[in-house]
C-alpha positions in Angstrom: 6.3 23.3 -34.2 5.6 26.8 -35.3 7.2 26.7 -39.2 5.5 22.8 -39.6 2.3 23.5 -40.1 -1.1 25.3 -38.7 -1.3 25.5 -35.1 -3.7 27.5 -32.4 -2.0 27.0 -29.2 1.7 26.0 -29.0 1.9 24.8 -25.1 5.5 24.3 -22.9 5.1 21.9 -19.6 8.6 22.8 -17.9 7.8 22.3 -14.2 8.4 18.7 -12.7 8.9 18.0 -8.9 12.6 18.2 -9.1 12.2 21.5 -11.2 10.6 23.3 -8.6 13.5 22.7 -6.0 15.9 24.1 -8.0 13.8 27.1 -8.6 13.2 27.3 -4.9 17.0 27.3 -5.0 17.2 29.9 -7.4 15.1 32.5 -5.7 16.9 31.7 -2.6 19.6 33.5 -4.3 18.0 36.2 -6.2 14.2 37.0 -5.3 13.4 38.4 -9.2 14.1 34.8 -10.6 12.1 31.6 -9.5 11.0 30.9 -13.5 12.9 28.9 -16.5 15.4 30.7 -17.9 15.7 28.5 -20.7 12.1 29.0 -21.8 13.3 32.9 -22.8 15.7 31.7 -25.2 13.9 29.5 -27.4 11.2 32.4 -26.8 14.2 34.4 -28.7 13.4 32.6 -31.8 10.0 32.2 -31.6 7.8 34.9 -30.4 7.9 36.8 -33.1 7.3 34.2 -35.4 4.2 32.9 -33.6 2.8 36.7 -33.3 2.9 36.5 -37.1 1.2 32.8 -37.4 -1.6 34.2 -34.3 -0.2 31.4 -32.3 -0.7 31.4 -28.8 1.6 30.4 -26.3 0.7 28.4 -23.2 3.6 27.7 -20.6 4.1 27.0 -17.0 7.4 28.1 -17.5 6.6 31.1 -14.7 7.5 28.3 -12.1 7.6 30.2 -8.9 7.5 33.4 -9.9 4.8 34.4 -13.5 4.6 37.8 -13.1 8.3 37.9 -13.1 8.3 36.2 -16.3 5.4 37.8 -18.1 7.3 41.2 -17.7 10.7 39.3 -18.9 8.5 38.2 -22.0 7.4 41.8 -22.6 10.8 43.1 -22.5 11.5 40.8 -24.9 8.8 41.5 -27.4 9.6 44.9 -27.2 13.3 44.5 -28.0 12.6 41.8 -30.5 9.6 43.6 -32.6 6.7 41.3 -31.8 3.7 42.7 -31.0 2.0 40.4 -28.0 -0.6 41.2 -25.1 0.9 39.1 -22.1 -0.8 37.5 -19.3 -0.6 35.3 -16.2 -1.7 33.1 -13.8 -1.0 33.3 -10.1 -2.2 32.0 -6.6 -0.7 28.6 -6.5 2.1 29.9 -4.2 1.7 28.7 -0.7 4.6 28.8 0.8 4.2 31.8 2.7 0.3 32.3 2.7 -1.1 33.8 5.7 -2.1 30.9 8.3 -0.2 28.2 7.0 3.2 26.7 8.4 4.5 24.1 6.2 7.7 24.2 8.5 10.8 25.9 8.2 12.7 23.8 6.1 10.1 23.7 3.1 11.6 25.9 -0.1 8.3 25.6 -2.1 4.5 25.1 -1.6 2.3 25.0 -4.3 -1.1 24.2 -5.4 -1.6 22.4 -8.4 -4.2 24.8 -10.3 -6.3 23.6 -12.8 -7.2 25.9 -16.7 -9.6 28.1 -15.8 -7.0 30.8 -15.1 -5.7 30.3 -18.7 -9.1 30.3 -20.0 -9.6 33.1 -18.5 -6.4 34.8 -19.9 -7.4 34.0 -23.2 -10.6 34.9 -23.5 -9.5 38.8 -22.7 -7.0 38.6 -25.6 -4.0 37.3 -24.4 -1.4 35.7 -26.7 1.2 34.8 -24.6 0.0 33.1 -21.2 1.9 32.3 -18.2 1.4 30.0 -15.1 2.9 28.9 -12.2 2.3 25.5 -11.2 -0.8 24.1 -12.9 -1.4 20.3 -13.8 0.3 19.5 -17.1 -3.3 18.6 -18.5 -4.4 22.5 -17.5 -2.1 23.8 -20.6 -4.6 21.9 -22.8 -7.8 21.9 -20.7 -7.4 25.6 -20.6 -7.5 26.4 -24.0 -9.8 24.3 -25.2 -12.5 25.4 -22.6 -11.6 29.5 -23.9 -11.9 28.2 -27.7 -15.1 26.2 -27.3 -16.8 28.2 -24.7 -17.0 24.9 -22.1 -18.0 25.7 -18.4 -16.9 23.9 -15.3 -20.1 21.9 -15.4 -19.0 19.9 -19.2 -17.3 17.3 -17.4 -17.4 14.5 -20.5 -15.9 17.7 -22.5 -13.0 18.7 -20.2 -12.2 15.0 -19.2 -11.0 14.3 -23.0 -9.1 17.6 -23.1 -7.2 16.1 -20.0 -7.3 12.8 -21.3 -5.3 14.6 -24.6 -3.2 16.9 -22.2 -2.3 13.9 -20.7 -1.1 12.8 -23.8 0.9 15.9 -24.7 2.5 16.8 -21.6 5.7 14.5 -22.2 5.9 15.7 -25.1 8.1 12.8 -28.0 7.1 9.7 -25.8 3.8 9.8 -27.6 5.1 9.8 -30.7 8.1 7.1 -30.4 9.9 8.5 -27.7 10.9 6.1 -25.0 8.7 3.4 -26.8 9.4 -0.6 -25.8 8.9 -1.8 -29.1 11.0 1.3 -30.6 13.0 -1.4 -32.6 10.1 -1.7 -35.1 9.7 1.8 -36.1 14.2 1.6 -36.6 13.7 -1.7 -38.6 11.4 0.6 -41.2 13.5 3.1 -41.5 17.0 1.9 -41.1 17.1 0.9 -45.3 16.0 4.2 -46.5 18.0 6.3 -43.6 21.3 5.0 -44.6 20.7 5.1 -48.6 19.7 8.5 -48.2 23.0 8.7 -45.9 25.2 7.4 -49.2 23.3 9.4 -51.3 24.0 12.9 -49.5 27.3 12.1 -48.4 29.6 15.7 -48.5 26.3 17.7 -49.5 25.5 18.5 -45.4 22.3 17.6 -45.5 20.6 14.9 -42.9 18.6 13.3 -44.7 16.7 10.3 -43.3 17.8 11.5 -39.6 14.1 12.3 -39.4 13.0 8.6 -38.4 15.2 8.9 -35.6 14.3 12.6 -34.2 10.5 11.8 -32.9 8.9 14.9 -34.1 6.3 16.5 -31.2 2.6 15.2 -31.0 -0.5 17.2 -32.0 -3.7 17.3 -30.3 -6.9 18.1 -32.7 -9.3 18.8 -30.1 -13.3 18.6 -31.1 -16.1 20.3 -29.3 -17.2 17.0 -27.7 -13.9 16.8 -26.0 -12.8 14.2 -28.0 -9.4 15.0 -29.9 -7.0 13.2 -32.7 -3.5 13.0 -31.4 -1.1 13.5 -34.6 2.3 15.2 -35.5 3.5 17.2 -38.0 3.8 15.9 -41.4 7.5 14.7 -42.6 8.8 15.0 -38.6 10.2 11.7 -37.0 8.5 8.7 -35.0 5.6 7.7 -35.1 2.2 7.9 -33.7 0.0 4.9 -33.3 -2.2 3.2 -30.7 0.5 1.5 -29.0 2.5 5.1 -28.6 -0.4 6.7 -27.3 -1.4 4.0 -24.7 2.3 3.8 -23.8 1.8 7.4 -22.1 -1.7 7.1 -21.0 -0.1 5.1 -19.2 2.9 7.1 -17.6 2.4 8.3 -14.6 -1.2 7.6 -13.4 -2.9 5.2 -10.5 -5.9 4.1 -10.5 -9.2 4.7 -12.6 -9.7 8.1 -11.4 -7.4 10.5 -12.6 -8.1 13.4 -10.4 -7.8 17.2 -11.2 -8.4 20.4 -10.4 -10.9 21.0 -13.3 -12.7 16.9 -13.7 -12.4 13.7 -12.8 -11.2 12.2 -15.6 -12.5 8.3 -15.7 -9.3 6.7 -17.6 -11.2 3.2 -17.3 -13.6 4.5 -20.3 -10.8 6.0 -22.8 -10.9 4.6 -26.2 -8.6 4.7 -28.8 -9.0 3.9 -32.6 -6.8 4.3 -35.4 -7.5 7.4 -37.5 -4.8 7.1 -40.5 -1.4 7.2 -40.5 -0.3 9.1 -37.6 -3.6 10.1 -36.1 -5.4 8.2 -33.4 -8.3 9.3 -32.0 -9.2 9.4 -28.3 -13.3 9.3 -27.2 -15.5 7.7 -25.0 -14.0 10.0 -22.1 -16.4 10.1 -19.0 -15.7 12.9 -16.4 -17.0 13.4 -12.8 -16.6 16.1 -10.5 -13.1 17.3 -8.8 -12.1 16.4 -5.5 -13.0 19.4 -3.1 -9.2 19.7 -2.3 -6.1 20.9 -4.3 -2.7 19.0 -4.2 0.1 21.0 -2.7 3.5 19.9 -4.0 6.3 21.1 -0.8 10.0 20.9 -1.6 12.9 20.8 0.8 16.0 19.9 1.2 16.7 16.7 3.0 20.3 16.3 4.1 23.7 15.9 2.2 24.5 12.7 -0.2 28.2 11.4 -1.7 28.4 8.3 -3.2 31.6 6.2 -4.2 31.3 3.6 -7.1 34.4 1.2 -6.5 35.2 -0.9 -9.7 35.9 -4.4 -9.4 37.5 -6.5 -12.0 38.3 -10.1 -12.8 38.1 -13.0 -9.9 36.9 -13.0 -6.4 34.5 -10.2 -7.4 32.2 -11.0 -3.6 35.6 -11.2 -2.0 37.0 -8.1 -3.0 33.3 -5.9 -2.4 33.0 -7.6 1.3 36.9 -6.2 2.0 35.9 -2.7 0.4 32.9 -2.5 2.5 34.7 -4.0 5.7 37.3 -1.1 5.1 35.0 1.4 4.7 32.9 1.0 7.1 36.1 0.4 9.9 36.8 3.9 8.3 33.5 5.7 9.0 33.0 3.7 12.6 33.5 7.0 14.2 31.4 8.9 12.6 28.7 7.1 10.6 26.6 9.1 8.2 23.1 8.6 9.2 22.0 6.6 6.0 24.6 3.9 4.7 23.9 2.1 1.4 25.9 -0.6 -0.6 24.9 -2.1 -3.8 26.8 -4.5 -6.3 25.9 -4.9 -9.8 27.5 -7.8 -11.3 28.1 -6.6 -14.6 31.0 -8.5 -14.9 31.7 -11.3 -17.3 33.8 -14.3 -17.2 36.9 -14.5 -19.8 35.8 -11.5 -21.7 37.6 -9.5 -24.3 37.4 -6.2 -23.1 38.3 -4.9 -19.3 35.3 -3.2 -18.6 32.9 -6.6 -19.7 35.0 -8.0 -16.6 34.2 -5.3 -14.1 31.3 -5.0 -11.6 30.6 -1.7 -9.7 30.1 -1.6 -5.8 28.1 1.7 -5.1 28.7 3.2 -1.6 25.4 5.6 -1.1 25.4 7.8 2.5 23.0 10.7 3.3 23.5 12.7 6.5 22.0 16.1 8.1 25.8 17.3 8.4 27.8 17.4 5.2 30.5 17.0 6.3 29.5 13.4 8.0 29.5 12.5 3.7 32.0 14.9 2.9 35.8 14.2 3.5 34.8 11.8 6.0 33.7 9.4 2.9 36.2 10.9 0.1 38.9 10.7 2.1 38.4 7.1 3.3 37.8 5.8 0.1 41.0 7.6 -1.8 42.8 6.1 1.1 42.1 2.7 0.2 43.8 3.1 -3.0 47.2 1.3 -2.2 45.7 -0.6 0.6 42.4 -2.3 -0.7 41.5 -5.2 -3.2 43.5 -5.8 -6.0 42.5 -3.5 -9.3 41.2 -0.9 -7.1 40.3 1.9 -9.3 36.6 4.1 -8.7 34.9 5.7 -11.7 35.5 9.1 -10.5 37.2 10.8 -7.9 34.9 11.5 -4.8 33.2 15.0 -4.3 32.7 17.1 -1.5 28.6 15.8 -1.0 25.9 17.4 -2.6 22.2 18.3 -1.2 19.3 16.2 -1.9 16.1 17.3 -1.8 12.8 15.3 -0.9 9.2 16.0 -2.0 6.0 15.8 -0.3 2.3 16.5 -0.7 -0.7 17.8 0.9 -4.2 19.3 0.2 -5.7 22.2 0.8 -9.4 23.3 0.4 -9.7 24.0 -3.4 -12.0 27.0 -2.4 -9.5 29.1 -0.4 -6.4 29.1 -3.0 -6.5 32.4 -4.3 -6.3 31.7 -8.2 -5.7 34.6 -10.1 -5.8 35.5 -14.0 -3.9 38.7 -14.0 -5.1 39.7 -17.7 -3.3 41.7 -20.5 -4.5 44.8 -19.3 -3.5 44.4 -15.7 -6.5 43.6 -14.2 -6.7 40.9 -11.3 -9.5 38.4 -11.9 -10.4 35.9 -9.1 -11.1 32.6 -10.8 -14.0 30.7 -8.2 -12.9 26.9 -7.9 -14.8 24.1 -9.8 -18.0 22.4 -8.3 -16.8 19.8 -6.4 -18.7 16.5 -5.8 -21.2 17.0 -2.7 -20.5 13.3 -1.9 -17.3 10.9 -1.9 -18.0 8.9 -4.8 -19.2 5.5 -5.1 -16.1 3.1 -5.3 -15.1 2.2 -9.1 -16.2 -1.4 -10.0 -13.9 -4.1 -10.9 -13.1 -4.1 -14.4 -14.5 -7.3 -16.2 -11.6 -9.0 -17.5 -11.7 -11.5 -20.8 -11.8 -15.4 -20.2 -8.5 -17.2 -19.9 -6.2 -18.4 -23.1 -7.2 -21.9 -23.2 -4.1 -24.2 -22.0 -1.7 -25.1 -24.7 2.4 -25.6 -24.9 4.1 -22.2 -23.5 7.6 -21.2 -23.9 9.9 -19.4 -21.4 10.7 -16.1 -22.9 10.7 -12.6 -22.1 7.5 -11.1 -21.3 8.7 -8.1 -23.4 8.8 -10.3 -26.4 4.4 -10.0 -26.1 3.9 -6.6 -24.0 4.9 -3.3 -23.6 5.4 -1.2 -20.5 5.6 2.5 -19.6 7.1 3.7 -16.0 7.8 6.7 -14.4 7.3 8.7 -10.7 4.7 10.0 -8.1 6.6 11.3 -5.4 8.0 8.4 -3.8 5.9 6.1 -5.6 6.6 4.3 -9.2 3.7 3.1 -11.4 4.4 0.6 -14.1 1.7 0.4 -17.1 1.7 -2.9 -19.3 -0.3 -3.4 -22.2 -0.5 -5.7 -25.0 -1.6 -5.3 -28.9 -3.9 -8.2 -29.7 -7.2 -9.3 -28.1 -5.9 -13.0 -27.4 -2.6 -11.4 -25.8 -4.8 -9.5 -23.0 -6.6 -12.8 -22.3 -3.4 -14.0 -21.2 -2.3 -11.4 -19.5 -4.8 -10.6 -17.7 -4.1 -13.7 -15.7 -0.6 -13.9 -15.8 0.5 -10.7 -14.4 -1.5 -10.4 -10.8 -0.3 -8.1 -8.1 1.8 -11.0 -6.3 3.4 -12.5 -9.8 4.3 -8.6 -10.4 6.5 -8.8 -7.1 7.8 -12.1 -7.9 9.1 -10.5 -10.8 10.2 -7.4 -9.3 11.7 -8.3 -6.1 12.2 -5.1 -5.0 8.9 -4.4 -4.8 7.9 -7.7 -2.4 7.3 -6.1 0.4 6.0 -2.7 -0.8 2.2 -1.6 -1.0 1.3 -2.8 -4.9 -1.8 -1.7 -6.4 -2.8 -3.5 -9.8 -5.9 -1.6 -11.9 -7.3 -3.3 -15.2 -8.4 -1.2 -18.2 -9.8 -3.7 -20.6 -10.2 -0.9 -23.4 -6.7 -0.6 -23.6 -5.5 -4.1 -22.7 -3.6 -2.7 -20.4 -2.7 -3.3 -16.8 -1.5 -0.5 -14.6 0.5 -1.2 -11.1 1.5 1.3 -8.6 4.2 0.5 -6.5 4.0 2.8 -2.9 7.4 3.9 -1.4 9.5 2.6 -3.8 11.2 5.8 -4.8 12.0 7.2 -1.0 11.3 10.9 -0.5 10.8 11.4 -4.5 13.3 11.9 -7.5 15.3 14.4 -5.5 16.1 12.3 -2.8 17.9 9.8 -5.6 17.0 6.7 -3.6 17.7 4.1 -5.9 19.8 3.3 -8.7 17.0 4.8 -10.9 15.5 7.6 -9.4 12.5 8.3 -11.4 11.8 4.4 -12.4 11.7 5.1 -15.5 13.1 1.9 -16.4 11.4 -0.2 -14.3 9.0 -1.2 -16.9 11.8 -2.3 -19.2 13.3 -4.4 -16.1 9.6 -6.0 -16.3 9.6 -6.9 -19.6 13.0 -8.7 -19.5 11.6 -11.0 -17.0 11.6 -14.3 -18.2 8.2 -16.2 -17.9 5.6 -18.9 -19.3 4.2 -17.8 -22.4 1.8 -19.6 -24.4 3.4 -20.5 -28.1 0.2 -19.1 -29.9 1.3 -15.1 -28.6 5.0 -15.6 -29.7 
């Protein structure tokens, strides 16, 4: 990012939900860490050379502990030449803030705080700012408030810059990364990659491995708080409208997309092409904040094992019930408090190689006591060896149990966190809360949605072949985003794929809370699905944690489509 072309701000989002546990655990150990440790070594290579470019760096890399880091970075820039004014951000650490008791088992407690702190940090001359956790969107709000002088009250202005932090926070999935219809962009470069391939061959050099090494996006924010989003030139992927609603998508509920510093109204984003890799983002409405602050709290929830029993050939249901009836004869005595079994039939009849024959039982338990998952399941399931189906083989020998951790949230009154800009030349500044709304809002209206695709011959297919999807985690929540790239495409689905057809197609969200939220501008539909994920991704509750795959799962689902979209 820093050698590829003009840049004011170079941001780093490290902190995620399961991030902050294991720096909980980290400062468990050893009180002076609590940050990212890997955020100092690609620092290594880079502060220096963005000291020389007057880039200025942006991270919440401090994680639980910024000051710790800001000293680590000036260490650094001494020993390394670079000559830097560091600053941070503190004040979203609640976990053990006078008055509160989040109980004893909590590890973290923190406040998601919003960019004024940055802002403020940059304004008195800093070049290398660090935070705690803030919303990803406060990396780019931040910034963009200290360049073009907004103030809390520019709502439309600071919405877009959220709208483009948004945007920016997952860094390559908006420019190809993780992309449903990632198949195109290979198709148009697949030709020229391996000529180039042939052509270089002996000479080391990787040509054409560009295309498939998304390059990171850009965000070319304006004073109106409408920005471009837009990559480096000659770096891989791609950045269009459909790469750009994909993560709009990721990650959000409902119209509102609350924050710290606006209200960003996602139901009034508008994207238009701007030229090859640019697409601009306007129309952004923002309302007040929400007079409370989220408080993300981490702790660890009990001890896991799991055994995956391999199954191979005939009487696959036969030889899972006998591995389960074993088992759990074996744990009778002392049953781990959570007990799950899953079979995936990955098997396939007559095939050609052994592992396109086998299916995989998964034995989940969770427990208070390790050692109710610990030997107590190891041992039972290595003892089945010689006694159990036929072909009894696992795909790794059982552990000892590991923790799990689970994630919760709560709110506190945004006016008593303490947020702090401690600036370059140590002095503590108290940054005041934004204006919240004096009012709960008026509820959002229905969006309008486009008149029905006239009946005509359908075919069942796919719905991926016609839409797109995007999915990913909210504590124990999963939202799924699905949009389509032609007007006469929405018209269809916004019919097709209702809140009850969604659980019809994902069955394992049938008797979970489902929340379905149009956004005509983007022909998209967005569904959160409550519960789905347990106590978060720590808590590893399903076979995919984070759901980031249960869009794709979506979009193989096999359904009526009308001939004219296909």
């Amino acid at each position: 990012m820093l050698t590829g072309g003009p840049l004011d701000v170079l941001t780093g989002d490290y902190l995620a939900e399961l991030t902050l546990l294991i720096l909980g655990r980290d400062r468990l150990k050893d009180p002076s860490r609590g940050y990212a440790k890997t955020f100092l070594g690609q620092l290594e290579e880079g502060l220096g050379l963005a000291a020389d470019r007057g880039v200025k760096i942006v991270t919440n890399a401090g994680g639980l502990n910024p000051g710790g880091l800001a000293e680590a970075i000036r260490a650094l820039a001494r020993r390394v030449g670079a000559d830097v004014r560091v600053a941070h951000v503190e004040g979203d650490d609640l976990l053990r803030e006078p008055g509160r008791d989040w109980g004893p088992e909590v590890l973290t407690a923190n406040a998601y705080l919003g960019g004024a702190g940055i802002a403020a940090c940059l304004r008195a001359g800093a070049d290398v700012v660090v935070t705690g956790r803030v919303t990803d969107a406060a990396l780019v709000t931040g910034p963009a408030a200290a360049h073009f002088g907004w103030l809390a009250e520019d709502l439309d202005r600071l919405a877009g810059a959220v709208v483009a932090g948004h945007v920016l926070e997952c860094g390559t999935q908006a420019t190809g990364g993780n992309y449903s219809f990632f198949t195109e962009h290979l198709t148009e470069h697949l030709t020229e990659h391996f000529t180039q391939r042939f052509t270089d061959h002996g000479t080391g050099n990787p040509a054409g491995e560009g295309a498939f090494r998304p390059g990171f996006p850009i965000a070319e924010i304006h004073p109106d708080g409408s920005a471009v989003i837009t990559k480096h030139p000659g770096t891989g992927g791609a950045v269009t409208v459909g790469t750009v609603t994909a993560q709009l998508l990721y990650e959000t509920g409902g119209p509102r997309y609350l924050g710290p510093d606006v209200t960003a109204r996602l139901d009034t984003v508008r994207l238009t092409d701007d030229g090859p890799d640019r697409v601009r983002i306007s129309g952004v409405r923002g309302e007040a904040p929400p007079p409370t602050l989220k408080v993300g709290l981490t702790r660890v929830g009990g001890w896991r094992n799991e055994v995956v029993f391999v199954l191979t050939g005939l009487d696959i249901e036969a030889k899972a019930r006998l591995a389960r009836v074993q088992m759990e004869d074996a744990l009778a005595g002392r049953r781990p408090a959570e007990v799950r079994w899953t079979l995936a039939r990955t098997d396939h009849a007559d095939a050609d190689v052994q592992e396109e024959a086998s299916a995989f039982l998964r034995l989940a338990v969770r427990d208070p006591d390790p050692e109710a998952v610990g030997r107590a399941v190891s041992g039972a399931a290595v003892e089945l060896a010689l006694a159990g189906y036929p072909g009894f083989h696992l795909t790794a020998p059982p552990g000892p149990g590991s923790p799990y951790g689970v994630f919760a949230s709560a709110s506190v009154d945004a006016y008593a966190v303490r947020h702090t800009a401690v600036l370059p030349d140590g002095t503590r500044l108290r940054v005041p809360a934004a204006p919240v709304a004096a009012e709960e809002p008026d509820p959002v209206e229905p969006a309008a949605l486009p008149a029905p695709l006239p009946p005509g011959p359908v075919r069942r297919a796919p719905l991926g072949l016609v839409a797109g999807a995007r999915s990913g985690d909210k504590g124990g929540s999963a939202n799924v985003g699905v949009w389509v790239r032609s007007d006469a495409a929405w018209r269809w689905l916004a019919h097709e794929l209702t809140g009850s057809r969604f659980r019809q197609l994902l069955p394992e969200t049938a008797r979970l809370p489902v929340a379905r939220h149009a956004y005509p501008g983007l022909r998209a539909l967005n569904f959160t699905v409550e519960g789905l994920l347990g106590a978060g991704v720590a808590s590893q509750a399903r076979f995919d944690p984070q759901a980031k795959a249960l869009g794709e799962w979506l979009r193989s689902r096999h359904v009526d489509i009308p001939e004219v979209l296909l």
